[in-house]
N, C-alpha and C positions, 0 to 999 in steps of 0.2 A: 730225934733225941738221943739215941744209941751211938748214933757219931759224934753227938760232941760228950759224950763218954768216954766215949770211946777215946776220943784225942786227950780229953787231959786225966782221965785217968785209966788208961790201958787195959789192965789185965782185970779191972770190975767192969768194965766195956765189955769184955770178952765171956766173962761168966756170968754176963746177963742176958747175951746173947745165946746162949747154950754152948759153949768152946771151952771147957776146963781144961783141954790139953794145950791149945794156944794160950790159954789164961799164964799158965805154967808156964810156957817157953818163953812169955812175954817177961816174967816175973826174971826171967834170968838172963835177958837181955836186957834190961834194966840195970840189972848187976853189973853185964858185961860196960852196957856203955856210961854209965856213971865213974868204972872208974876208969877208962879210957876216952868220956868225954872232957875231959879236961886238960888232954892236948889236942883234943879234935870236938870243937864242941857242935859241931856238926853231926856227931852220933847221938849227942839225945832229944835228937829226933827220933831216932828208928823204931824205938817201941811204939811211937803213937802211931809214925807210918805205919806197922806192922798189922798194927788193931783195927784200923780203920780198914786194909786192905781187909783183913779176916773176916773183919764184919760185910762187907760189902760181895766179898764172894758167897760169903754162908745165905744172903738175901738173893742173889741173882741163881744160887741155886734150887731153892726153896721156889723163886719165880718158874723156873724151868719145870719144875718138878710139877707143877700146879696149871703149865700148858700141857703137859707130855700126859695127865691124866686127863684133862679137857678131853683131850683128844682122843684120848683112847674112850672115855664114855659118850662123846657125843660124833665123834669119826672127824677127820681134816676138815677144815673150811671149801665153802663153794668154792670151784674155779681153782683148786690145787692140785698141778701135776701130777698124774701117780705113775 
């Protein structure tokens, strides 16, 4: 549900994800390509591109964060190299 927030409305995508400072940057990339998508209307995309990417790293690190402690409370998995 966050991703399609995220795509069509950017930067409440982003500060509902917890990101107020891409929220922001997104807010002014909006500016930028609004008025420079109108001889390139291939740039307003870039804000939804930008939120979705945001959103999707902030989740795979959150993911990462949630093995790295696995691991540290219950030790590596059987049969892992050390």
């Amino acid at each position: 549900m966050i991703y399609i927030l995220a795509a069509l409305v950017p930067p409440l995508g982003l500060l509902l994800n917890g990101q107020p400072f891409s929220a922001i940057f997104n807010l002014v990339l909006i500016v930028f390509c609004v008025l420079f998508g109108l001889v390139f209307p291939i740039l307003l995309l870039v804000p939804s591109a930008h939120a979705l990417i945001a959103v999707h790293m902030k989740r795979e690190d959150r993911r990462h964060r949630e093995v790295v402690e696995a691991i540290r409370q219950h030790g590596p998995p059987p049969g892992y190299p050390r």
